[in-house]
Short mmCIF file of the C-alpha atoms (twelve columns), coordinates in Angstrom:
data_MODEL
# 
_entry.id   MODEL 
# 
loop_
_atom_site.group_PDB 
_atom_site.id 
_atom_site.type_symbol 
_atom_site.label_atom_id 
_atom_site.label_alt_id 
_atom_site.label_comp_id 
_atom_site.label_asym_id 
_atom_site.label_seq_id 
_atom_site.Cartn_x 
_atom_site.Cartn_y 
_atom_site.Cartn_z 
_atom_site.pdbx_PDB_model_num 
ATOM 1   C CA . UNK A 1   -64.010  40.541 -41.075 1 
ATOM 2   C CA . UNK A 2   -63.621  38.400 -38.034 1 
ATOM 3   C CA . UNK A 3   -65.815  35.490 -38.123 1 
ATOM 4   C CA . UNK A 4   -68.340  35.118 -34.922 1 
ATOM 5   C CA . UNK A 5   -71.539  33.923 -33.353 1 
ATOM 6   C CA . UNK A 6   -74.453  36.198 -32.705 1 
ATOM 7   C CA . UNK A 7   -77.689  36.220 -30.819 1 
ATOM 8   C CA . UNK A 8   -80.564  36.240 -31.873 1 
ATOM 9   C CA . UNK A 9   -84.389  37.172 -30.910 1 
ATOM 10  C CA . UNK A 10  -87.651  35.000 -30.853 1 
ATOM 11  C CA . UNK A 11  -90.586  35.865 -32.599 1 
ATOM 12  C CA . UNK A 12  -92.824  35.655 -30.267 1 
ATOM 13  C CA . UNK A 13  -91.906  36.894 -26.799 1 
ATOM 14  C CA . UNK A 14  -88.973  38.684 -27.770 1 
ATOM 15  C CA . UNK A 15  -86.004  37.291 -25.836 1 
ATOM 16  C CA . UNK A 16  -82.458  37.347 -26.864 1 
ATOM 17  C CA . UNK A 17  -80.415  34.165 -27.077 1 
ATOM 18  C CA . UNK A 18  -78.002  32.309 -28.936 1 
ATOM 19  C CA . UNK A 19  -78.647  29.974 -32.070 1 
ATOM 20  C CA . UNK A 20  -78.420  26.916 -29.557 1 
ATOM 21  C CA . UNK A 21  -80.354  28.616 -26.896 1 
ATOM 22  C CA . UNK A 22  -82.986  29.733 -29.075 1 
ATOM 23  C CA . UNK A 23  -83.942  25.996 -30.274 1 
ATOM 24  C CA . UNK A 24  -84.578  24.853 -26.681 1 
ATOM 25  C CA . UNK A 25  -86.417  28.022 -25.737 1 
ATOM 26  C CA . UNK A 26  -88.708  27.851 -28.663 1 
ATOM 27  C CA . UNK A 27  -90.088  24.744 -27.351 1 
ATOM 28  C CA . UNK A 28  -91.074  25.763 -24.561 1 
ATOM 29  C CA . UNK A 29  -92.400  29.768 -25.193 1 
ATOM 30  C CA . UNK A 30  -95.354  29.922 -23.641 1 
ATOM 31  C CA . UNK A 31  -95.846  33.032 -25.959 1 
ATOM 32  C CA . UNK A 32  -95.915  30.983 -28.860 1 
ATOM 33  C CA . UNK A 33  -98.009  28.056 -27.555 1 
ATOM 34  C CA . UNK A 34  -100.044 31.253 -26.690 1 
ATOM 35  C CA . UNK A 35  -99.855  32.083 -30.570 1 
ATOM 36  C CA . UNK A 36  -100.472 28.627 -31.893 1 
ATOM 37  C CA . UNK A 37  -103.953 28.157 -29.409 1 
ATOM 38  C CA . UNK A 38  -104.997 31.157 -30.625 1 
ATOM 39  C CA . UNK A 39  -104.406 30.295 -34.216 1 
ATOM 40  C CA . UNK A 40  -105.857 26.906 -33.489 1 
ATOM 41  C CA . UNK A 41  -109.128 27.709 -32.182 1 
ATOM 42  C CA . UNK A 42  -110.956 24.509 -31.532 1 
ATOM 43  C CA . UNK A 43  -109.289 21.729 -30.372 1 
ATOM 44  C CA . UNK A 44  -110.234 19.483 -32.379 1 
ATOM 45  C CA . UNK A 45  -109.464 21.554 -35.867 1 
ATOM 46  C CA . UNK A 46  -107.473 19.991 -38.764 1 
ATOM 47  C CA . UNK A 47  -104.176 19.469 -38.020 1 
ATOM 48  C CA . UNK A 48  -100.842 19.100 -40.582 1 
ATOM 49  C CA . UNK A 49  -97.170  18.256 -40.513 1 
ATOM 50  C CA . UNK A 50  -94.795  21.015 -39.925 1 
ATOM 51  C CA . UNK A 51  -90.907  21.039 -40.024 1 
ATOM 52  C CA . UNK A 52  -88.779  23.332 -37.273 1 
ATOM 53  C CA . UNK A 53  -85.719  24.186 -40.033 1 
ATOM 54  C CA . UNK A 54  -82.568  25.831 -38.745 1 
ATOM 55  C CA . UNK A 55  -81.200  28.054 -41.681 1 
ATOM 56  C CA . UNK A 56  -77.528  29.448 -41.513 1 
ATOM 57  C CA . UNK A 57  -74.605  30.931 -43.617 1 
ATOM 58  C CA . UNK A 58  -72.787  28.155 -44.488 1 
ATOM 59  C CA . UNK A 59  -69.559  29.946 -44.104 1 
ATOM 60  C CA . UNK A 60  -71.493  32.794 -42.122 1 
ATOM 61  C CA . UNK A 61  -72.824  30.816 -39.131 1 
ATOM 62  C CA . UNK A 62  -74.089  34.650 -37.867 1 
ATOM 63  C CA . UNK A 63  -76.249  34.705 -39.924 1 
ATOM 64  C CA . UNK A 64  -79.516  32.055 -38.922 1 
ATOM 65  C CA . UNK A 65  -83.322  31.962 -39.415 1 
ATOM 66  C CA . UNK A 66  -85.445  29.666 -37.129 1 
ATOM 67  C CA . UNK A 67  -88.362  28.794 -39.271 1 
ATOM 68  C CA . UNK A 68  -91.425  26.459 -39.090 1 
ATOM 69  C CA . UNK A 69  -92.403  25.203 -42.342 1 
ATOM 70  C CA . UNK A 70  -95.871  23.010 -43.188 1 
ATOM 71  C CA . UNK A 71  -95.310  20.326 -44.179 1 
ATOM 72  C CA . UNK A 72  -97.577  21.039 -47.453 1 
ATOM 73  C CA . UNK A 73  -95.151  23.815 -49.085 1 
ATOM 74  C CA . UNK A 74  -93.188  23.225 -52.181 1 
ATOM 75  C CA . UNK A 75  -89.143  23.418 -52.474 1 
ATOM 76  C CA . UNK A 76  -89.850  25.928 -54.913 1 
ATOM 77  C CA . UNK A 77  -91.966  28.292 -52.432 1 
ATOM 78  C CA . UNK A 78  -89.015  27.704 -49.232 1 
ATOM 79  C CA . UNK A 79  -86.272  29.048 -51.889 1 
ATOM 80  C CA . UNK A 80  -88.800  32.271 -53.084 1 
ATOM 81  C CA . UNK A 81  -88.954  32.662 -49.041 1 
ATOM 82  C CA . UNK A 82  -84.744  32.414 -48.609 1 
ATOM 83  C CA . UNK A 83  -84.648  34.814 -51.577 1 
ATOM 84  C CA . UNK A 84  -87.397  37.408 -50.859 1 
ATOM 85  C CA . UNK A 85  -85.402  37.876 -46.511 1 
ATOM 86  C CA . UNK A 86  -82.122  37.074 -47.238 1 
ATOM 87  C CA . UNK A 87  -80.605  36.603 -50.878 1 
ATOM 88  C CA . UNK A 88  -82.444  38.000 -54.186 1 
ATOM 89  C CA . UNK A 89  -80.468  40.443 -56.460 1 
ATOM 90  C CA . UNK A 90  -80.648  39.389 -59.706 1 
ATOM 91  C CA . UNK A 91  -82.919  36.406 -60.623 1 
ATOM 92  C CA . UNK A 92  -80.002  33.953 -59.904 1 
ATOM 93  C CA . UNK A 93  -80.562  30.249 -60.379 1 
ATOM 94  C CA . UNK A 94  -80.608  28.372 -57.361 1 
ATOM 95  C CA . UNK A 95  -80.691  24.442 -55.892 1 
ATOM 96  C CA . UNK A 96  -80.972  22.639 -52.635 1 
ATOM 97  C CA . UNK A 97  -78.724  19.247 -52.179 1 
ATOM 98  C CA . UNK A 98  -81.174  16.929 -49.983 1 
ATOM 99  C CA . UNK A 99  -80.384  13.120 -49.535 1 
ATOM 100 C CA . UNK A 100 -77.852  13.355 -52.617 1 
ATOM 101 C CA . UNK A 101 -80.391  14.452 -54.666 1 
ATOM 102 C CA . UNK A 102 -80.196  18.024 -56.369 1 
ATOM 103 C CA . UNK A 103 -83.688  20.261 -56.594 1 
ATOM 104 C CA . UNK A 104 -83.662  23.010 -59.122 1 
ATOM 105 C CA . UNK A 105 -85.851  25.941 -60.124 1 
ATOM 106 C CA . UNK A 106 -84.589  25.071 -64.107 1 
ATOM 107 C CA . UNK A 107 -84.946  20.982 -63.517 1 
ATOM 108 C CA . UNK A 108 -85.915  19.994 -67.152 1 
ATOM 109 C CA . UNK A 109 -85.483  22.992 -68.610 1 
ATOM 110 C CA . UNK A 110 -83.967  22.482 -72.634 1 
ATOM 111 C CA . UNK A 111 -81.078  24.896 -72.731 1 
ATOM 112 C CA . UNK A 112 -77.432  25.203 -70.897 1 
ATOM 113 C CA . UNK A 113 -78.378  25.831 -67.672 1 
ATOM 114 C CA . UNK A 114 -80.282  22.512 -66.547 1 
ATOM 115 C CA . UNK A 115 -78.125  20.957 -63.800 1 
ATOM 116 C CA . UNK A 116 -80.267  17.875 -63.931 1 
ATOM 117 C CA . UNK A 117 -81.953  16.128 -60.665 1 
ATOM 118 C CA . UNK A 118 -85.481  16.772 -59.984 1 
ATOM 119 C CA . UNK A 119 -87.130  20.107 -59.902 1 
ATOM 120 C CA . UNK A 120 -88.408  22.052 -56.493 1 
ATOM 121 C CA . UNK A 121 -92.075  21.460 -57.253 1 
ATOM 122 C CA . UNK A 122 -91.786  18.985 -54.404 1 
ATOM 123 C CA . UNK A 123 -93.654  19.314 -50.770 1 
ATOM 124 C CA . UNK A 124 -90.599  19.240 -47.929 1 
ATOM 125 C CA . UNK A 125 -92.228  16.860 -46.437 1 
ATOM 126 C CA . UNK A 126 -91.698  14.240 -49.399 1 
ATOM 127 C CA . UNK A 127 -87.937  15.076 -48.859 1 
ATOM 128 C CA . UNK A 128 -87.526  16.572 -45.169 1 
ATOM 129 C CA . UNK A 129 -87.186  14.269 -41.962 1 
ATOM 130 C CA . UNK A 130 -86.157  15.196 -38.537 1 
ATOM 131 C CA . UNK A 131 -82.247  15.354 -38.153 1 
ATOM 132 C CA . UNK A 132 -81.710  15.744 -41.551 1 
ATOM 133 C CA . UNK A 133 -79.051  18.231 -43.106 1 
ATOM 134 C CA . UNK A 134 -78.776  19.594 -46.439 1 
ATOM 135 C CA . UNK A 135 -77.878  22.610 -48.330 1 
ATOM 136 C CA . UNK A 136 -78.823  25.326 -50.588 1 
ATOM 137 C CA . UNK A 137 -77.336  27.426 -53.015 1 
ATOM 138 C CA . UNK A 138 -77.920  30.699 -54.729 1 
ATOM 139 C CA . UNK A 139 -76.148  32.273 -57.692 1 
ATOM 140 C CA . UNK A 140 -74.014  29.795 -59.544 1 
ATOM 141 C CA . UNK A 141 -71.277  32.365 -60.166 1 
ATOM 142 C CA . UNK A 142 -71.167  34.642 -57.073 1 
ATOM 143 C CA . UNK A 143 -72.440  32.288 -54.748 1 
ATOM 144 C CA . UNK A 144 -73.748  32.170 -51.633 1 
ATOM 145 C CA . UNK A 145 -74.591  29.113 -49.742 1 
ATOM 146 C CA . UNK A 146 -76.520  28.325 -46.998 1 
ATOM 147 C CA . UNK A 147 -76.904  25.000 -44.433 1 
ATOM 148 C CA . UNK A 148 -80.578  23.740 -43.322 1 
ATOM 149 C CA . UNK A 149 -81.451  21.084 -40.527 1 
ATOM 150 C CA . UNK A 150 -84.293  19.933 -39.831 1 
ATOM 151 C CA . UNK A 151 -85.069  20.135 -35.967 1 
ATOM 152 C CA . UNK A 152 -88.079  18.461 -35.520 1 
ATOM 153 C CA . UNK A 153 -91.644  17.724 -36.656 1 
ATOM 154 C CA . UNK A 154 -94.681  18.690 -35.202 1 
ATOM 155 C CA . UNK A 155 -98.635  18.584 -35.506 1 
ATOM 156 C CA . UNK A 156 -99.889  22.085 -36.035 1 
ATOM 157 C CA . UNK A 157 -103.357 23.975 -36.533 1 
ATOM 158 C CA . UNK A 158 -103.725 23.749 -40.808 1 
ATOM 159 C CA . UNK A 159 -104.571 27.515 -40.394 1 
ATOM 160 C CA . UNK A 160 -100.965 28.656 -39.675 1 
ATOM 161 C CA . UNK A 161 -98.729  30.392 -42.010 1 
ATOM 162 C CA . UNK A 162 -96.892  28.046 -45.078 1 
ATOM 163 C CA . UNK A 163 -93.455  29.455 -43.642 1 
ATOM 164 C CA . UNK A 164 -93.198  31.493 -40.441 1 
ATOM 165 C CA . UNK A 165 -90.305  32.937 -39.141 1 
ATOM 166 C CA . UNK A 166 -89.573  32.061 -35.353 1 
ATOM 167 C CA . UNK A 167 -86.886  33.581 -34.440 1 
ATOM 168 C CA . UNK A 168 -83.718  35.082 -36.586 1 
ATOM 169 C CA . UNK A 169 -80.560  36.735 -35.642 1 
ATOM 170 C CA . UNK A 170 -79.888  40.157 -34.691 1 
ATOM 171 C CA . UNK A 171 -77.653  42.561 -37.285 1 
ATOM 172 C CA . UNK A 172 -73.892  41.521 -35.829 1 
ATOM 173 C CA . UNK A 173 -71.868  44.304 -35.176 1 
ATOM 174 C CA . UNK A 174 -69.061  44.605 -37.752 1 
ATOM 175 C CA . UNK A 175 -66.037  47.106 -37.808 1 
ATOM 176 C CA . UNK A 176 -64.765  49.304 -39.942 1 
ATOM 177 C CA . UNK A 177 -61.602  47.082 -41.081 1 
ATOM 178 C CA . UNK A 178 -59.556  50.283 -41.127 1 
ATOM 179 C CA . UNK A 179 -60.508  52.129 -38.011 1 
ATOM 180 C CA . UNK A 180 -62.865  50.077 -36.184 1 
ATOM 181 C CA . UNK A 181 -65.857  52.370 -36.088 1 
ATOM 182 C CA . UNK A 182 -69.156  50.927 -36.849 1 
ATOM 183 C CA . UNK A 183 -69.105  49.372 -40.437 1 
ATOM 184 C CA . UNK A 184 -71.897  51.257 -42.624 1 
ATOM 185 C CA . UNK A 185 -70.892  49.686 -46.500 1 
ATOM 186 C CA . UNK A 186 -68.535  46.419 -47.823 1 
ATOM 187 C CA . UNK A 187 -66.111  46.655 -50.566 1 
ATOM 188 C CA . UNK A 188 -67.777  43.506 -53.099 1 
ATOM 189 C CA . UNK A 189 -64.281  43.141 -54.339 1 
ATOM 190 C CA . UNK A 190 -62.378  43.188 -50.846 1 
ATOM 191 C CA . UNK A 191 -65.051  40.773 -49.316 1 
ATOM 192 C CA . UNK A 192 -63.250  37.678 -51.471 1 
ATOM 193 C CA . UNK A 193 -60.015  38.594 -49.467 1 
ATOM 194 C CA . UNK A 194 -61.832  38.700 -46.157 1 
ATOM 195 C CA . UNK A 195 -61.841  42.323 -46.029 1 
ATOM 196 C CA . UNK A 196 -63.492  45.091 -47.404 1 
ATOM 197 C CA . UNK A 197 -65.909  46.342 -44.006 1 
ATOM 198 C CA . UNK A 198 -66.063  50.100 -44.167 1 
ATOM 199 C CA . UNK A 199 -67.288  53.291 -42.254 1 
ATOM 200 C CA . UNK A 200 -68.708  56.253 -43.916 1 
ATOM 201 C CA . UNK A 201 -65.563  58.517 -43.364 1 
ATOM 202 C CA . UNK A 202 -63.218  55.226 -44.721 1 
ATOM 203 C CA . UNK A 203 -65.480  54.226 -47.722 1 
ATOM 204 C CA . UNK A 204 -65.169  58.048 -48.992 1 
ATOM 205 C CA . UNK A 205 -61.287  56.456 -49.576 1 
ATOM 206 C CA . UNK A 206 -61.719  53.559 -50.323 1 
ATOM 207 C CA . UNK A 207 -59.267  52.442 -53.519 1 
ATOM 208 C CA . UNK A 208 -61.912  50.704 -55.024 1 
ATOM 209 C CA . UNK A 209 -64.154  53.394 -55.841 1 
ATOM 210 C CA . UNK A 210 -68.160  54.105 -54.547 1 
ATOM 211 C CA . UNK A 211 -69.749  51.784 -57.339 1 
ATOM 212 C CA . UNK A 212 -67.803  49.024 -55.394 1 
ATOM 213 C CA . UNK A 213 -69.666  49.490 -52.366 1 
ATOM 214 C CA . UNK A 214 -73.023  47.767 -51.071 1 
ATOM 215 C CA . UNK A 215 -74.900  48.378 -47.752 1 
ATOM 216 C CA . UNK A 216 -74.150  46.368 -44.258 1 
ATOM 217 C CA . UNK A 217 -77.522  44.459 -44.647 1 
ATOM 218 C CA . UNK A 218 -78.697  41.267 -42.394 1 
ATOM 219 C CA . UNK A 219 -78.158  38.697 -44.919 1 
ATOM 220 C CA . UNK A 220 -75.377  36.059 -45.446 1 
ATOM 221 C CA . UNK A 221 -75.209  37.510 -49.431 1 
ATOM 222 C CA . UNK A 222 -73.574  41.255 -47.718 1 
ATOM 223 C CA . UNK A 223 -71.318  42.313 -50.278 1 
ATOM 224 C CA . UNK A 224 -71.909  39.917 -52.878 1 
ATOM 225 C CA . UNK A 225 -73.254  40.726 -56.552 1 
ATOM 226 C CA . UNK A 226 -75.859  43.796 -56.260 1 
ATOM 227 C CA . UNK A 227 -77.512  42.688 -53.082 1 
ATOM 228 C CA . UNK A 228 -78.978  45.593 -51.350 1 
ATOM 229 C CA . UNK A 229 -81.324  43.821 -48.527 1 
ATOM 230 C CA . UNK A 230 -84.507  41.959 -48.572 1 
ATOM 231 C CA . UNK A 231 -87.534  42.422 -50.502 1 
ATOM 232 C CA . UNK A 232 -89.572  45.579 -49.854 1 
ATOM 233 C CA . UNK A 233 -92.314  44.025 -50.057 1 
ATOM 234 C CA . UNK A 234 -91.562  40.900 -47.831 1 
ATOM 235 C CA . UNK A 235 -93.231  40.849 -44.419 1 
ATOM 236 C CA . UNK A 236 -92.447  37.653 -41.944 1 
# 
């Protein structure tokens, strides 16, 4: 599969624009100031920290989430967010790398899995600052890894969502690696040699065999382990 970039759509008023684009348009969507006065109500209401994150494939930059975080939620409740849209198969273990430091879900834990550092019972904004980078990982074996920055910080109305979802990109049209029609399922053992994008007619023939094959879904983790899509239940 050719790498490439993709555009995306905001949240709020619906426009299409690239990752780039789509961080200078969101501040200044007068749909979503709309959104937030609403939300707001009186002007002088409590007011908290929140966190603009960028969230991308780390090797699959065409795949990105714009989200706005409070300030107030835990490590632990961003990575049951990442896995409930974009990565959850199996019950993985998973980490974010932030300042050198390494946040786990099994932190502490007293068998062979604790990869020491400090567990993700942490509020972001003990460990998030604007400009920042770090990473995340899910799955220690088939893994799939993602990039966050940190945009910016804002004051917002305490009544908004813990995570909200501003703006994310649109499904990228992938090809059928043998005859270029519309991709429709992904080999999970081809993927590792770049490869592996099929359309119904080519999957029927595919060498590998149908229990090799997973769904085109949204998601950086396409193709990977026994990832399917997001969480039925998840609603941004």
């Amino acid at each position: 599969m050719t790498r490439q970039s993709s555009q995306g759509t905001c949240t709020f008023c619906h426009k299409e624009l690239s990752k780039a684009g789509m961080t200078r348009h969101l501040a200044a969507c007068e749909q979503r100031a709309a959104v937030q006065a609403k939300i707001g109500g009186h002007p002088k209401g409590q007011k908290t920290r929140a966190f603009h994150l960028v969230v991308e494939g780390r090797q699959l930059r065409m795949y990105w989430l714009h989200l706005e975080v409070m300030g107030s939620t835990t490590l632990a409740t961003l990575d049951r967010f990442l896995r409930a849209i974009w990565l959850e198969c199996c019950g993985h273990l998973s980490a974010f790398e932030i300042g050198g430091m390494r946040y786990s879900v099994d932190a502490g834990m007293d068998d062979g899995w604790d990869m020491g550092g400090k567990n993700m019972r942490v509020r972001i904004d003990k460990v998030f600052s604007p400009g920042q980078v770090c990473s995340y990982e899910y799955d220690f074996g088939t893994t799939t890894e993602l990039t966050l920055k940190v945009v910016s910080e804002q004051q917002v109305d305490a009544k908004g969502k813990a995570i909200q979802v501003l703006a994310r990109n649109n499904t990228p049209l992938i090809s059928c690696d043998v005859c270029g029609k519309p991709a429709t399922s992904v080999c999970s053992q081809c993927i590792y040699e770049n490869e592996g994008y099929l359309c119904d007619a080519c999957a029927e023939a595919h060498a590998c065999g149908e229990e090799m094959l997973l769904p085109v879904v949204n998601s950086p983790r396409a193709g990977m382990c026994g990832y399917t899509g997001p969480d039925p239940a998840y609603t941004p």
